[in-house]
C-alpha positions as CSV (number, residue, x, y, z in Angstrom):
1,X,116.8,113.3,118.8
2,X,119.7,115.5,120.1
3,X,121.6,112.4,121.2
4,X,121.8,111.4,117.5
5,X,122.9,113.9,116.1
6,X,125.7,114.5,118.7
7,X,127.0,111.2,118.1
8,X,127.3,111.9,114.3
9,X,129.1,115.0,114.9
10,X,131.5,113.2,116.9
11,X,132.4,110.8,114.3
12,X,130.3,108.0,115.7
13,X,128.2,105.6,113.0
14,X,124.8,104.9,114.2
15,X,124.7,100.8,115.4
16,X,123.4,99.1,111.9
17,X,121.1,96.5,112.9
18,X,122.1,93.0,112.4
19,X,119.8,91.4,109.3
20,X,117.2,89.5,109.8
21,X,116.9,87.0,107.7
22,X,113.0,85.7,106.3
23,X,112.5,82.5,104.8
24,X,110.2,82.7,101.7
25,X,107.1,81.1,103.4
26,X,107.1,84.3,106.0
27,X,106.7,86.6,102.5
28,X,103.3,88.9,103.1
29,X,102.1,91.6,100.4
30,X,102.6,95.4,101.4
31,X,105.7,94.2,103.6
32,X,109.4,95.1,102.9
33,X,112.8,95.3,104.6
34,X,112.9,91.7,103.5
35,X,116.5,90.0,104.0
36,X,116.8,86.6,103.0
37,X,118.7,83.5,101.0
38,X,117.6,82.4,98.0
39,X,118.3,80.1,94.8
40,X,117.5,81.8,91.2
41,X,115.7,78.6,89.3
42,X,114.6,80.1,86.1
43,X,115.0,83.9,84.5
44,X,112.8,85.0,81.9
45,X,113.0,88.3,80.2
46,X,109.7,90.0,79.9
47,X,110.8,93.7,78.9
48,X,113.6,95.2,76.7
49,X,113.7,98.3,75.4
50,X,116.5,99.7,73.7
51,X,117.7,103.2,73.5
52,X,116.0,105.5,71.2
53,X,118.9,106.8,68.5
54,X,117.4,110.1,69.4
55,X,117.4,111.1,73.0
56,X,120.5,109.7,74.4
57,X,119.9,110.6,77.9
58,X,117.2,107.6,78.7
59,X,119.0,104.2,79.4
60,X,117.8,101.0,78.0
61,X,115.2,99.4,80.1
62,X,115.7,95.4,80.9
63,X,113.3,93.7,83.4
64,X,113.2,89.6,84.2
65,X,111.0,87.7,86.3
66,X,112.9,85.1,88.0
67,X,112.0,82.7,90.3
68,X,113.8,82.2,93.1
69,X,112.9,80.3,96.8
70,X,114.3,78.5,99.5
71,X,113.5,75.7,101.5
72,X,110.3,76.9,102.5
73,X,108.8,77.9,99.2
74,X,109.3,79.9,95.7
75,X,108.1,83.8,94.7
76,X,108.4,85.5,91.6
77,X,111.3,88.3,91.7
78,X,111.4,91.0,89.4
79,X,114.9,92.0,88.2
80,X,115.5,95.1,86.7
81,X,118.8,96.2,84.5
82,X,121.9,95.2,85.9
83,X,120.2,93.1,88.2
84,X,119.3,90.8,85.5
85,X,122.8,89.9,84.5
86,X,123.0,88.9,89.0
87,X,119.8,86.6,89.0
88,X,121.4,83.6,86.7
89,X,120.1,80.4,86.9
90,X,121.6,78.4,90.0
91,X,123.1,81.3,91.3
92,X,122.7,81.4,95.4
93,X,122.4,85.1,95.5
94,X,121.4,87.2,99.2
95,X,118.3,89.9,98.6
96,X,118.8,92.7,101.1
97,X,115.9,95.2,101.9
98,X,113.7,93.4,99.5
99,X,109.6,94.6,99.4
100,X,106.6,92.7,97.9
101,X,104.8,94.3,95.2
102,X,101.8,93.4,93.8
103,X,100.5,92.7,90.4
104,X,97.6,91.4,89.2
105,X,96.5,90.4,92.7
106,X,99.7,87.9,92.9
107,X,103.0,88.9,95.0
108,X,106.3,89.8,93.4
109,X,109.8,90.4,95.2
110,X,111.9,93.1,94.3
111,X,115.1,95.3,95.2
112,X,114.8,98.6,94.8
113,X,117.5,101.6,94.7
114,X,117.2,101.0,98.8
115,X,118.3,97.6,98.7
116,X,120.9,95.0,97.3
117,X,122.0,92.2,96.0
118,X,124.9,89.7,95.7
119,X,125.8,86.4,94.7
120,X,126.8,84.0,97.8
121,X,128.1,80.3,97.7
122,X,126.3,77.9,96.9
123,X,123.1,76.7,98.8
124,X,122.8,73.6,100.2
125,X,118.9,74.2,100.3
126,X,116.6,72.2,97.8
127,X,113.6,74.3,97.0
128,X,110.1,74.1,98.2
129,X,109.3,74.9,94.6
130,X,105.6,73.9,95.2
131,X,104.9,76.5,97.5
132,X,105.0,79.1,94.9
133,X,104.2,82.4,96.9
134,X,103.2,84.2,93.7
135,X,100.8,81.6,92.8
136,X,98.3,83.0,95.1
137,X,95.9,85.4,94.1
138,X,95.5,88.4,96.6
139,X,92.2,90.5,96.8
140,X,91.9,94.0,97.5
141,X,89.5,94.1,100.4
142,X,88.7,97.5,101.7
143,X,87.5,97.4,105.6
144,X,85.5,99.6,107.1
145,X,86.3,100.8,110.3
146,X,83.4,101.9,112.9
């Protein structure tokens, strides 16, 4: 621990880790640090909520579910506010620190204030649309440990 913070104090950066990039296929719920490569085929917007004339203070809400994939198969990504206006169709863009959530029992990508992401060239990828990763449903199985 001391070595750490010696190094910082002596101008140093910390080594960032090279990414490791995921295909789509390799997507499991309850994981995240997810970096990967993907296509954006459709964008649907599913929430907008304006700003109240009263309270000025709370910013308008925009969330679309897009689906995006690679090679290896498709998921469902939710984008929220300015990440909307990223995820356009066709767009190649490159999701970093991406986690899966879940809802109702079926697994969703998202970037959250931890991740990022931008727009890259084109991909030469067609995608595996028919492995849709959010297409399968996802229990909650408590196990019981003896």
């Amino acid at each position: 621990m001391a070595s750490v913070a010696t190094k910082q104090q002596e101008g140093e950066k910390p080594a960032k880790r090279k990414p490791v990039f995921t295909k789509v296929d390799q997507l499991k719920p309850g994981t995240n640090g997810h970096t990967l490569v993907a296509k954006v085929l459709s964008s649907n917007t599913v929430l907008q909520k304006g700003r109240p004339s009263s309270s000025h203070n709370i910013r308008p809400t925009l969330i679309a579910e897009c689906l995006i994939g690679d090679d290896t198969g498709a998921i469902i990504f939710t984008a929220r506010n300015e990440q909307v206006d990223i995820m356009k169709i066709d767009n190649t863009v490159i999701l970093r620190n991406a986690k899966i959530d879940m809802f109702k029992g079926s697994m969703r990508l998202a970037v959250d204030k931890w991740g990022r992401i931008e727009v890259t060239d084109s991909a030469k990828f067609i995608v595996k649309e028919e492995n849709n990763l959010s297409l399968v449903e996802y229990e909650l199985v408590n196990v019981v440990e003896e």
